[in-house]
PDB file of N, CA, C and O in Angstrom, chain B, residues numbered from 101:
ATOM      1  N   UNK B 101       0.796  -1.185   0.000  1.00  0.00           N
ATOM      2  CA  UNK B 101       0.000   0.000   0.000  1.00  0.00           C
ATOM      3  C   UNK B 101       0.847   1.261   0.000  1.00  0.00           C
ATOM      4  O   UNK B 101       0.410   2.231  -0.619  1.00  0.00           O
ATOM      5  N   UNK B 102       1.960   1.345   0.601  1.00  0.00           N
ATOM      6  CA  UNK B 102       2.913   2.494   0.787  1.00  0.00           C
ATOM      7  C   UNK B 102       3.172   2.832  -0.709  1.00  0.00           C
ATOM      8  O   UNK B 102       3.280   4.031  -0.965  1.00  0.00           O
ATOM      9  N   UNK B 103       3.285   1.961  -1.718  1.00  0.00           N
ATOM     10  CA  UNK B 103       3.730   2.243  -3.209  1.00  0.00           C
ATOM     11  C   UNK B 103       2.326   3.339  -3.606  1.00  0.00           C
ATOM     12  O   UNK B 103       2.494   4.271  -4.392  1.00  0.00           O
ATOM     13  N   UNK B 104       1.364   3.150  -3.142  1.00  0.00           N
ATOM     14  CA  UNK B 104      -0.006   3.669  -3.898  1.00  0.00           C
ATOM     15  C   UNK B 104      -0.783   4.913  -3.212  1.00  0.00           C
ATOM     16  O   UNK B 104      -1.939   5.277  -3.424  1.00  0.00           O
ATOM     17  N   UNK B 105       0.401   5.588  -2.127  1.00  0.00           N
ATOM     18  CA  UNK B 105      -0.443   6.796  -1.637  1.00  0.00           C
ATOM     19  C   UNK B 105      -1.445   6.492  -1.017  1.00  0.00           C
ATOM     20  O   UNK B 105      -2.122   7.435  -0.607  1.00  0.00           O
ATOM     21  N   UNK B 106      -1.912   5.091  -0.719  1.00  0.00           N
ATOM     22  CA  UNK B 106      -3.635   4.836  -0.208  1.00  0.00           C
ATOM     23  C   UNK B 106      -3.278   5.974   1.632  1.00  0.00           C
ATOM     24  O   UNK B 106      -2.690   6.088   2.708  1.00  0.00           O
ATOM     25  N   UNK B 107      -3.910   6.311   0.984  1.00  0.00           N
ATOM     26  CA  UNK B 107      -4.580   6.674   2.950  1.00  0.00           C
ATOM     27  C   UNK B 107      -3.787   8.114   3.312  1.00  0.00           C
ATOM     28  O   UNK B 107      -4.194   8.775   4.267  1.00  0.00           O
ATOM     29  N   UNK B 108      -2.612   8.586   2.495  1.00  0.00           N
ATOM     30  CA  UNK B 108      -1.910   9.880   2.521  1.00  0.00           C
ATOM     31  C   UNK B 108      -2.280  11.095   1.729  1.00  0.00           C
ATOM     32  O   UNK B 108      -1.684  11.791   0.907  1.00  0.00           O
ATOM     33  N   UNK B 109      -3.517  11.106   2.285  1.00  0.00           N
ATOM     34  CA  UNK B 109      -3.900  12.909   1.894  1.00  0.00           C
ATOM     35  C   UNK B 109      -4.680  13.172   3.278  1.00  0.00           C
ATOM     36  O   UNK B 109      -5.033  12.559   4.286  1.00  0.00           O
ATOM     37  N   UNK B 110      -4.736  14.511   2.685  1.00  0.00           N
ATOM     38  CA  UNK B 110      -5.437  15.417   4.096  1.00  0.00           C
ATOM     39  C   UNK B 110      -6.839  14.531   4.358  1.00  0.00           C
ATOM     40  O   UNK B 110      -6.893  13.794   5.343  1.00  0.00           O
ATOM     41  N   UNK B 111      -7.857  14.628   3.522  1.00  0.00           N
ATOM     42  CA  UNK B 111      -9.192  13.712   4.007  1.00  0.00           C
ATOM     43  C   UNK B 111      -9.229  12.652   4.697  1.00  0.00           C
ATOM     44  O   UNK B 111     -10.104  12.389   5.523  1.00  0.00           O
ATOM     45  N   UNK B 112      -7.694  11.533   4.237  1.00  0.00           N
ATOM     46  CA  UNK B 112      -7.776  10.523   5.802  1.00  0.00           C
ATOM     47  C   UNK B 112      -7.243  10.547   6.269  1.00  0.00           C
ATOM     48  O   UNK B 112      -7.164   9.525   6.950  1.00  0.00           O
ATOM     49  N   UNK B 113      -6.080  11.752   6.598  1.00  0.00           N
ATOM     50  CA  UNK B 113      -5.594  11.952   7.693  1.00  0.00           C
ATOM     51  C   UNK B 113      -6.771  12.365   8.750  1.00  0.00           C
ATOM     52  O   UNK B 113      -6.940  11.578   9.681  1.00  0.00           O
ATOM     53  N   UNK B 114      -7.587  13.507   8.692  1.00  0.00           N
ATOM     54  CA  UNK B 114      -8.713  14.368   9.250  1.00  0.00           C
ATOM     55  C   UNK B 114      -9.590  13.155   9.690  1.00  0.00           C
ATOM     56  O   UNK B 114      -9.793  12.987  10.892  1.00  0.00           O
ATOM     57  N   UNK B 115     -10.140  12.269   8.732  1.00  0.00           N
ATOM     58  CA  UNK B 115     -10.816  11.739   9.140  1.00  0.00           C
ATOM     59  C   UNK B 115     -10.317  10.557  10.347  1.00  0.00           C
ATOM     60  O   UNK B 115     -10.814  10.449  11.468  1.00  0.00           O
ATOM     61  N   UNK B 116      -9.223   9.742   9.787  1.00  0.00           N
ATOM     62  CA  UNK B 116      -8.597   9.099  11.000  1.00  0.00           C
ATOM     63  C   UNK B 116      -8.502   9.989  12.171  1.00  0.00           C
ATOM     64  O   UNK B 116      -9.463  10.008  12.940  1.00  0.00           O
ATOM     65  N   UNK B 117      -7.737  10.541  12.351  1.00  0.00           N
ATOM     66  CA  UNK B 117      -7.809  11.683  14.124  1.00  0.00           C
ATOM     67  C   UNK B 117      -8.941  11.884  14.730  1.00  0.00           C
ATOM     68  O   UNK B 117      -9.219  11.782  15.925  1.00  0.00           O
ATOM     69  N   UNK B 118      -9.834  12.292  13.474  1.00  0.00           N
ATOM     70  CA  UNK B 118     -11.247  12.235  14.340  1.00  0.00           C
ATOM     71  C   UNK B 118     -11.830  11.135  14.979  1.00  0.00           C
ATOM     72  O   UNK B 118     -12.312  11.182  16.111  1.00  0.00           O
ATOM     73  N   UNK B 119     -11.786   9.997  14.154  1.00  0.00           N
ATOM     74  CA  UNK B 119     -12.298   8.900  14.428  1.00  0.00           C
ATOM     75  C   UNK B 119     -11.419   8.492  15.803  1.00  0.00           C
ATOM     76  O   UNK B 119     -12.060   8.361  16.846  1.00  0.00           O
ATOM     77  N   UNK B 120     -10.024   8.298  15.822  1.00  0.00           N
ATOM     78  CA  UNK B 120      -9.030   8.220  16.540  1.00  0.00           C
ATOM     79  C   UNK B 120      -9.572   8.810  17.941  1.00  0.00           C
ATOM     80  O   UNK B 120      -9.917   8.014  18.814  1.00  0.00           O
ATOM     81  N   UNK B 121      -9.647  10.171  18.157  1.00  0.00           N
ATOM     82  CA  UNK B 121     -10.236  10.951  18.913  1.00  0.00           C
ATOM     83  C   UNK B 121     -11.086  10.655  19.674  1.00  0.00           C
ATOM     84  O   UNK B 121     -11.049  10.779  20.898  1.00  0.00           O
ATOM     85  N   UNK B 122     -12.509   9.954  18.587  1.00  0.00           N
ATOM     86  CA  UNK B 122     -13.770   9.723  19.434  1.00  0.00           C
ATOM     87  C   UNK B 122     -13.383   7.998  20.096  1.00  0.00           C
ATOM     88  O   UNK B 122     -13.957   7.573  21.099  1.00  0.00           O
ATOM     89  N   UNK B 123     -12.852   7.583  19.708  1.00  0.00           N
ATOM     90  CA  UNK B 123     -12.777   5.972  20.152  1.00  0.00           C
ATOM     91  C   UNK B 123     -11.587   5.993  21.900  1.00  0.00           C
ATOM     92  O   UNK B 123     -11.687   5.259  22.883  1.00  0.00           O
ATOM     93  N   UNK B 124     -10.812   6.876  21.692  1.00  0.00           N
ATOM     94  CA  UNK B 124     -10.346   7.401  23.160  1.00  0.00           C
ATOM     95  C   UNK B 124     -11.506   7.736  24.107  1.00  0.00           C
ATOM     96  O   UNK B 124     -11.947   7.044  25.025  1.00  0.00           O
ATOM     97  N   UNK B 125     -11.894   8.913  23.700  1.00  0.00           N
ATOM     98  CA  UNK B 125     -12.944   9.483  24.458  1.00  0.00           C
ATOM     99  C   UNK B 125     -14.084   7.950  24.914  1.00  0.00           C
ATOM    100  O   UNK B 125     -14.661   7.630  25.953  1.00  0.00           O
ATOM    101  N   UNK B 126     -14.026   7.586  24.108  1.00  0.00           N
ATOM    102  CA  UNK B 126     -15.296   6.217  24.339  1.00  0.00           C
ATOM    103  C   UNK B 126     -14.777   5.432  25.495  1.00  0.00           C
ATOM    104  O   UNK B 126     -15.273   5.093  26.570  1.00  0.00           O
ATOM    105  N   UNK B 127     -13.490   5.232  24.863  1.00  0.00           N
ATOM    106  CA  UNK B 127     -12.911   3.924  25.663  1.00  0.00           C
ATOM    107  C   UNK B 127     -12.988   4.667  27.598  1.00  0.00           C
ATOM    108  O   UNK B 127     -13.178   3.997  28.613  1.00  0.00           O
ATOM    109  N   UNK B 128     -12.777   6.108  27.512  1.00  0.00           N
ATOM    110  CA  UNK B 128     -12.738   6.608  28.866  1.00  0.00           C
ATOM    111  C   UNK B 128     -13.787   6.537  29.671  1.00  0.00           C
ATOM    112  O   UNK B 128     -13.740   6.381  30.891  1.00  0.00           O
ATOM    113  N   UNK B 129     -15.254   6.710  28.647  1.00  0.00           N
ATOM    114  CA  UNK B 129     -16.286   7.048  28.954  1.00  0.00           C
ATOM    115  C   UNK B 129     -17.143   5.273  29.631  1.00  0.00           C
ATOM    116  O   UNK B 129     -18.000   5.041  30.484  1.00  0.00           O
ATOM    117  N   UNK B 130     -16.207   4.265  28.555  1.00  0.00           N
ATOM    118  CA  UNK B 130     -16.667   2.852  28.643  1.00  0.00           C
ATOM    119  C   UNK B 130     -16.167   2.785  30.521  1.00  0.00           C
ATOM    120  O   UNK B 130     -16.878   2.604  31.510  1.00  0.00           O
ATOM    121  N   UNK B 131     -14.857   2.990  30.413  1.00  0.00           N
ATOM    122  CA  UNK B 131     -14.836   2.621  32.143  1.00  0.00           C
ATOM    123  C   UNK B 131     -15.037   3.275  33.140  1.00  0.00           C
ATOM    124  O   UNK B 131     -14.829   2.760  34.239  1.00  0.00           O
ATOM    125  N   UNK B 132     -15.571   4.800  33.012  1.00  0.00           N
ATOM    126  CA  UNK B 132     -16.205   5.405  33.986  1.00  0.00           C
ATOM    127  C   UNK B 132     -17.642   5.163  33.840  1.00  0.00           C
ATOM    128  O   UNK B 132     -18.379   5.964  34.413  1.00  0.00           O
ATOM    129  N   UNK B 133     -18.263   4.049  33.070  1.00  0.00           N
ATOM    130  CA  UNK B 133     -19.500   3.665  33.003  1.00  0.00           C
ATOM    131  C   UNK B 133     -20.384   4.633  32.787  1.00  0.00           C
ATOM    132  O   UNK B 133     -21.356   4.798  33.524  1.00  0.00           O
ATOM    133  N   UNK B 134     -20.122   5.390  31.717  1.00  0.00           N
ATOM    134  CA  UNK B 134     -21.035   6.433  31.148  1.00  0.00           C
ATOM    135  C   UNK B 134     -21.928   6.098  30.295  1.00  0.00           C
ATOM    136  O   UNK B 134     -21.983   7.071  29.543  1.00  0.00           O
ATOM    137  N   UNK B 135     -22.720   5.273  29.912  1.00  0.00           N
ATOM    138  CA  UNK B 135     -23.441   5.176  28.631  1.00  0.00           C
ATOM    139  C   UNK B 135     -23.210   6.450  27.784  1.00  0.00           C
ATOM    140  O   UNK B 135     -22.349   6.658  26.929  1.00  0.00           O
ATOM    141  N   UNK B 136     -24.108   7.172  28.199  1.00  0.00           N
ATOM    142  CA  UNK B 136     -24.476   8.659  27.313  1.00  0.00           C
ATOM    143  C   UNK B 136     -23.134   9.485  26.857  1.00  0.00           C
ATOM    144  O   UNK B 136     -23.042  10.285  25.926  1.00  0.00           O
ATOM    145  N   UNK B 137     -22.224   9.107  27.682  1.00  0.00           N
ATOM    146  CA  UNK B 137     -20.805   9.855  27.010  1.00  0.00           C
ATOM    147  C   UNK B 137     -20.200   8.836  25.396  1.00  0.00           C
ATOM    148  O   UNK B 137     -19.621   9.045  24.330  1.00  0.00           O
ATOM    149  N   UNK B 138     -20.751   7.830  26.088  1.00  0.00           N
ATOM    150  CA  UNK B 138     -19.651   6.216  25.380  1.00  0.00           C
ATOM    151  C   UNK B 138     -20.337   6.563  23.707  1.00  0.00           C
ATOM    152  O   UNK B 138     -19.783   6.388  22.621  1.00  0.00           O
ATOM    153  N   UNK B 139     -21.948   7.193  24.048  1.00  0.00           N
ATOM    154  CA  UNK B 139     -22.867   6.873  22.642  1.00  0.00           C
ATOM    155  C   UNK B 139     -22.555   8.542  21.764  1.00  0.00           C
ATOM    156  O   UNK B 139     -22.733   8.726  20.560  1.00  0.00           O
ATOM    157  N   UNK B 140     -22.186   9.320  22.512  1.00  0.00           N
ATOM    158  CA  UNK B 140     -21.821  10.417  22.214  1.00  0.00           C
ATOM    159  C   UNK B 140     -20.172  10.439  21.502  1.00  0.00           C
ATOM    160  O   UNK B 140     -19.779  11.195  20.613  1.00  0.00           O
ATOM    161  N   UNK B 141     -19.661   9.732  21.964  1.00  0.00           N
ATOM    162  CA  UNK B 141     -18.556   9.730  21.553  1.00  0.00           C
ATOM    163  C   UNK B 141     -18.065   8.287  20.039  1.00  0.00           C
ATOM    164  O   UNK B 141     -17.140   8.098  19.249  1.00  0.00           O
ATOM    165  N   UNK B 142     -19.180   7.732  20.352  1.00  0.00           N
ATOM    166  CA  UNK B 142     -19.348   6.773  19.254  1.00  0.00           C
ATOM    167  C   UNK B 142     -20.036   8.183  17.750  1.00  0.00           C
ATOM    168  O   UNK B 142     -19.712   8.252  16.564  1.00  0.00           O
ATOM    169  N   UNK B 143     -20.720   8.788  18.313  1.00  0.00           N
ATOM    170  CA  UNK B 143     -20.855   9.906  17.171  1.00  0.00           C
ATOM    171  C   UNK B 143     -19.882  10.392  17.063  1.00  0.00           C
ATOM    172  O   UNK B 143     -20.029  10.858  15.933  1.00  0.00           O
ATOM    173  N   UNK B 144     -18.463  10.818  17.504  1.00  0.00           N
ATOM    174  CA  UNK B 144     -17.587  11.216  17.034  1.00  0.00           C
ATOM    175  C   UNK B 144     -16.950  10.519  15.986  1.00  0.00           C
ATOM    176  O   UNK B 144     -16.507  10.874  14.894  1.00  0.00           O
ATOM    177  N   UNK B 145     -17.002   9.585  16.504  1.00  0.00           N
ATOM    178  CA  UNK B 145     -16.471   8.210  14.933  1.00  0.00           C
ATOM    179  C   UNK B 145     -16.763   8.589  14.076  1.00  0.00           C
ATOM    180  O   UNK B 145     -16.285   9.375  13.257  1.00  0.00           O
ATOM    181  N   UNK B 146     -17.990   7.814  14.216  1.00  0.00           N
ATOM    182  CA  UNK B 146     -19.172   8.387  12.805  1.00  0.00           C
ATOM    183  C   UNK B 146     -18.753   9.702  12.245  1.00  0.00           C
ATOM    184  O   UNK B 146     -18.413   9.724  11.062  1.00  0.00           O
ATOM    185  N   UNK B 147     -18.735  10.770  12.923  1.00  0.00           N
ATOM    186  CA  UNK B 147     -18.846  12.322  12.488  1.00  0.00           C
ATOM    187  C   UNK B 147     -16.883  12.107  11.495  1.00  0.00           C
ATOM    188  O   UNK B 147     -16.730  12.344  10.297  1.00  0.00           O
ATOM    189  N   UNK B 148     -16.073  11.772  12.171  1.00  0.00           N
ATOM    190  CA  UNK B 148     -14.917  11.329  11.425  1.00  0.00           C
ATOM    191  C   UNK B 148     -15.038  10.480   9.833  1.00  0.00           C
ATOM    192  O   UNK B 148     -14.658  10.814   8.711  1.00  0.00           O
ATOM    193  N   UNK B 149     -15.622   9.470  10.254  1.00  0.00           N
ATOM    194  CA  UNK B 149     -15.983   9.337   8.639  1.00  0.00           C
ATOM    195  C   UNK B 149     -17.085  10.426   7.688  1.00  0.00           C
ATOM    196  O   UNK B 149     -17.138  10.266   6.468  1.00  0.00           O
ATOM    197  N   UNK B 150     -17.818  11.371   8.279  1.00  0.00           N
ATOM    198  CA  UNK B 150     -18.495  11.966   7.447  1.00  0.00           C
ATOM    199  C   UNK B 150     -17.921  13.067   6.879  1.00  0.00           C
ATOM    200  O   UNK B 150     -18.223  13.477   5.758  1.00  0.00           O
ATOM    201  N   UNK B 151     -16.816  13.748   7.855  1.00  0.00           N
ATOM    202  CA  UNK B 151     -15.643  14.650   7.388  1.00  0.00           C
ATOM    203  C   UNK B 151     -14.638  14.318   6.420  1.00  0.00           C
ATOM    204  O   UNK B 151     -14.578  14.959   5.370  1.00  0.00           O
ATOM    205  N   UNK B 152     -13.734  13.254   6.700  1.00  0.00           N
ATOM    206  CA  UNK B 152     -13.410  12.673   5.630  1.00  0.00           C
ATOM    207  C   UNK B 152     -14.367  12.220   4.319  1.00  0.00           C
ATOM    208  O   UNK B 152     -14.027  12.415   3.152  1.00  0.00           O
ATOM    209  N   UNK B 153     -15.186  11.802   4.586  1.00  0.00           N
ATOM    210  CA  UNK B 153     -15.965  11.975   3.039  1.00  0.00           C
ATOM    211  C   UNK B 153     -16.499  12.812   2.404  1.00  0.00           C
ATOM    212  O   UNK B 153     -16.893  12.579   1.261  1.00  0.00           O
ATOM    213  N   UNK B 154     -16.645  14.012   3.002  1.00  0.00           N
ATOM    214  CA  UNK B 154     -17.066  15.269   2.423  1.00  0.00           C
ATOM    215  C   UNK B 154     -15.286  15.907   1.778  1.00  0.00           C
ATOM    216  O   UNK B 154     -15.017  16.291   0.640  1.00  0.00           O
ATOM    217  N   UNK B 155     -14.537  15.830   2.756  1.00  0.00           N
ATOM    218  CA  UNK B 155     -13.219  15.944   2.522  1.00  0.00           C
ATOM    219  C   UNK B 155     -12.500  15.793   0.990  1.00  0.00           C
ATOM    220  O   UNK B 155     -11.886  16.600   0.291  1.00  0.00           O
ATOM    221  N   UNK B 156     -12.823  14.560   0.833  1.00  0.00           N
ATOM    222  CA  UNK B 156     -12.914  13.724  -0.311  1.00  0.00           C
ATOM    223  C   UNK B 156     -13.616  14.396  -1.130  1.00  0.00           C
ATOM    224  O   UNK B 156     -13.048  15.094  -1.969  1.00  0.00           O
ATOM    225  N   UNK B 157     -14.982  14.330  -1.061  1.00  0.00           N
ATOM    226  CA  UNK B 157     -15.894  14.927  -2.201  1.00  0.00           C
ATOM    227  C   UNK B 157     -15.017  16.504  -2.750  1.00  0.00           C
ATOM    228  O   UNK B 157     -15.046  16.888  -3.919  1.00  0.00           O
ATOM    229  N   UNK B 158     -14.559  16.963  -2.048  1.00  0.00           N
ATOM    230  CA  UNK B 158     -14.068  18.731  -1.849  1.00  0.00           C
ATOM    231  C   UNK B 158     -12.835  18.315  -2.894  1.00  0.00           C
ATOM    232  O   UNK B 158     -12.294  19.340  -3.309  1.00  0.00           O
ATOM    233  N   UNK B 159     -12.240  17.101  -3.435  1.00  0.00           N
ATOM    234  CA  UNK B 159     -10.813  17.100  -3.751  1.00  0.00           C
ATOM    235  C   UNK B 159      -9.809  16.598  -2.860  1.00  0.00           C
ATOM    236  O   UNK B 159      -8.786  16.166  -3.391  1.00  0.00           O
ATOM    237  N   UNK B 160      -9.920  16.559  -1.269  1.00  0.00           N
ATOM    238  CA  UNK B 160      -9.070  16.643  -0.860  1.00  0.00           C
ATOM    239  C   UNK B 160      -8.318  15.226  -0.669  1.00  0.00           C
ATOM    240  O   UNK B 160      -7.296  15.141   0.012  1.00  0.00           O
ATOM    241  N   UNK B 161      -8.918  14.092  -1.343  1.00  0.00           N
ATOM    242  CA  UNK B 161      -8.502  12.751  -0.850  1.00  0.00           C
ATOM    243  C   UNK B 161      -8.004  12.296  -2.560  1.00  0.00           C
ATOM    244  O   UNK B 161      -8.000  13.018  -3.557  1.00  0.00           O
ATOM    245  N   UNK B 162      -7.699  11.171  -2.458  1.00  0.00           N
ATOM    246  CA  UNK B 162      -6.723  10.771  -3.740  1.00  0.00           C
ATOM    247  C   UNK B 162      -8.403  10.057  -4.491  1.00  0.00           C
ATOM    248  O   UNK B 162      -9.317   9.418  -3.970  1.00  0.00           O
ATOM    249  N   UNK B 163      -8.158  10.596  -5.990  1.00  0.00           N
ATOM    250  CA  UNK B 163      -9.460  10.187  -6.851  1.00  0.00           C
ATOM    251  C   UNK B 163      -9.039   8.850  -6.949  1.00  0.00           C
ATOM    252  O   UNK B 163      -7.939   8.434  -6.584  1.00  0.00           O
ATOM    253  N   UNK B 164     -10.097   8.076  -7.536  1.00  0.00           N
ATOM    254  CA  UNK B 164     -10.075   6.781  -7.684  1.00  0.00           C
ATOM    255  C   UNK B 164      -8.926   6.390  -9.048  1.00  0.00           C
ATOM    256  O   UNK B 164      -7.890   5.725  -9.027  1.00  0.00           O
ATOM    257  N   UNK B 165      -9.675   7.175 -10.281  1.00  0.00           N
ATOM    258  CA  UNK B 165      -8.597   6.694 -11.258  1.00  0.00           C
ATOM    259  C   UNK B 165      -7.443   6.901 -11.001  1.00  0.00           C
ATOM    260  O   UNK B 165      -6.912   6.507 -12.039  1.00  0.00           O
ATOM    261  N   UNK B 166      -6.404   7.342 -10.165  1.00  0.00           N
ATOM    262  CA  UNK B 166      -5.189   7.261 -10.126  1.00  0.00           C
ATOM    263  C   UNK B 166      -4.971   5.994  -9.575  1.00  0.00           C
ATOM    264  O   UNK B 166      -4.094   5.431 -10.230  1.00  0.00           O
ATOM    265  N   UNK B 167      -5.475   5.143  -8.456  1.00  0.00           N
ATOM    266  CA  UNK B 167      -5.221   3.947  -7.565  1.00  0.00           C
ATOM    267  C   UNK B 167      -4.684   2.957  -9.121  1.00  0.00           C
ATOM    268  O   UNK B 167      -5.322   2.734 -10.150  1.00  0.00           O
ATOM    269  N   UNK B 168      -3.454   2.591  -8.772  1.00  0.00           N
ATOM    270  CA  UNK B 168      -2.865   1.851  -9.677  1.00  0.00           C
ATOM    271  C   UNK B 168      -3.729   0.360 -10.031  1.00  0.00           C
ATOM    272  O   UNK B 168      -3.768  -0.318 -11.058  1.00  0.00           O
ATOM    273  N   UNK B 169      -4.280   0.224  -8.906  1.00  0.00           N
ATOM    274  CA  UNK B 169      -5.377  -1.387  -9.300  1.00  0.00           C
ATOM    275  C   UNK B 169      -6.263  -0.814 -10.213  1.00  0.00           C
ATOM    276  O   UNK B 169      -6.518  -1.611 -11.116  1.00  0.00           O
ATOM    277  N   UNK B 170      -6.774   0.149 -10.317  1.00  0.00           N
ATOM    278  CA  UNK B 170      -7.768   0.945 -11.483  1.00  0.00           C
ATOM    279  C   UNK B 170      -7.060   1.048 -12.764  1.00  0.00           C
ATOM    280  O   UNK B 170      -7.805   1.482 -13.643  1.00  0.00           O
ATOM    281  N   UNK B 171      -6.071   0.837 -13.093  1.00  0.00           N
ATOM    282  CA  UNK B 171      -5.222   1.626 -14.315  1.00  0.00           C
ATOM    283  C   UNK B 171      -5.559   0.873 -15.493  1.00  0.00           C
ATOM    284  O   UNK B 171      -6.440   0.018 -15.411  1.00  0.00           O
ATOM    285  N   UNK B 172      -5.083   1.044 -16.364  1.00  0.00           N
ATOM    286  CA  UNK B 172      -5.576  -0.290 -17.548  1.00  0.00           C
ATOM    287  C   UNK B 172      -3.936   0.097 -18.545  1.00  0.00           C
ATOM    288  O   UNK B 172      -3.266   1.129 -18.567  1.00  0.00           O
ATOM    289  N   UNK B 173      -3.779  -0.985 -19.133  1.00  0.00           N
ATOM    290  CA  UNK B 173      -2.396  -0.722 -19.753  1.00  0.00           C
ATOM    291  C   UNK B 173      -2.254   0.061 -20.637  1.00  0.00           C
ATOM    292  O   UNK B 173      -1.219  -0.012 -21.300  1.00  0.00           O
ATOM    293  N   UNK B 174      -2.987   0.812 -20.865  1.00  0.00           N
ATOM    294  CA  UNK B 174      -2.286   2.017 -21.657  1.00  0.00           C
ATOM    295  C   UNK B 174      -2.552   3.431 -20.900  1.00  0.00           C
ATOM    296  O   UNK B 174      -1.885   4.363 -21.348  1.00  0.00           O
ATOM    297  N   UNK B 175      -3.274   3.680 -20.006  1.00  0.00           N
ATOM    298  CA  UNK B 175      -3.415   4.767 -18.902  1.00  0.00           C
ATOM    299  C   UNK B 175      -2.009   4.535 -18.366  1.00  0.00           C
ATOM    300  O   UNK B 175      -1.305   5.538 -18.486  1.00  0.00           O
ATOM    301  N   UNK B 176      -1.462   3.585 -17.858  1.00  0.00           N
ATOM    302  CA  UNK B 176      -0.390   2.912 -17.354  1.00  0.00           C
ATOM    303  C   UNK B 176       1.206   3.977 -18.065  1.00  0.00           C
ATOM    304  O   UNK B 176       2.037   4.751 -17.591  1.00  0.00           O
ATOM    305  N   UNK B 177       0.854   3.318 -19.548  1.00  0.00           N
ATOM    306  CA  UNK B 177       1.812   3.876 -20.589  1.00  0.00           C
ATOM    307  C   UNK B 177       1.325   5.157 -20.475  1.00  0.00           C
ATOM    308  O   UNK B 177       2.132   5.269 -19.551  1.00  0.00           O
ATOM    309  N   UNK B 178       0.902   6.006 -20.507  1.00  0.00           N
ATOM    310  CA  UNK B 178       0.560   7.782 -20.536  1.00  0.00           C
ATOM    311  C   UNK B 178       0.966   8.630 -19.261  1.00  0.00           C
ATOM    312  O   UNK B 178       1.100   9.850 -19.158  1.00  0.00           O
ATOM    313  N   UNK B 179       1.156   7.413 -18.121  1.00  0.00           N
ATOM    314  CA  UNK B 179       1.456   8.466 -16.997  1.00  0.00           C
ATOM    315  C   UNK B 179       3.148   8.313 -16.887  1.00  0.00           C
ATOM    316  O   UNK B 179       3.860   9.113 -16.279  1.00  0.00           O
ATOM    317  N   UNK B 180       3.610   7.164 -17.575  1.00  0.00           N
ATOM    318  CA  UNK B 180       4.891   6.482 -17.384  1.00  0.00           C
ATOM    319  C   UNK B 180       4.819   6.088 -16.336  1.00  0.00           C
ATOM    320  O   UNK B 180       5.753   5.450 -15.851  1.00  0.00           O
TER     321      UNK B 180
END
């Protein structure tokens, strides 16, 4: 994956941290036996993937036709 850029642009960086973020907060909220924090912070997840995909939509994440498994052999030959 390191050859193909997967996952190195701003949209999943943003979106990982966020997600990252809310799953801490959860895990804190899981052993101070919070429900309502744990479900609140499970929306932070969520809200992490919806940033990153808007992110994405904006440009900011890698388009699909570049992903080298997408290429076809002569797209291949045009980019060198």
């Amino acid at each position: 994956m390191a050859g193909s850029s997967h996952g190195h642009t701003p949209a999943a960086w943003t979106g990982v941290i966020i997600a990252f973020i809310g799953f801490c907060v959860a895990g804190m909220f899981m052993v101070m036996a919070e429900p309502v924090g744990f479900w609140i912070s499970i929306g932070i997840v969520l809200l992490g993937a919806v940033v990153g995909g808007i992110m994405r939509m904006m440009g900011l994440g890698q388009p699909k036709h570049d992903h080298p498994a997408n290429r076809t052999p002569e797209t291949a030959d045009a980019k060198g």
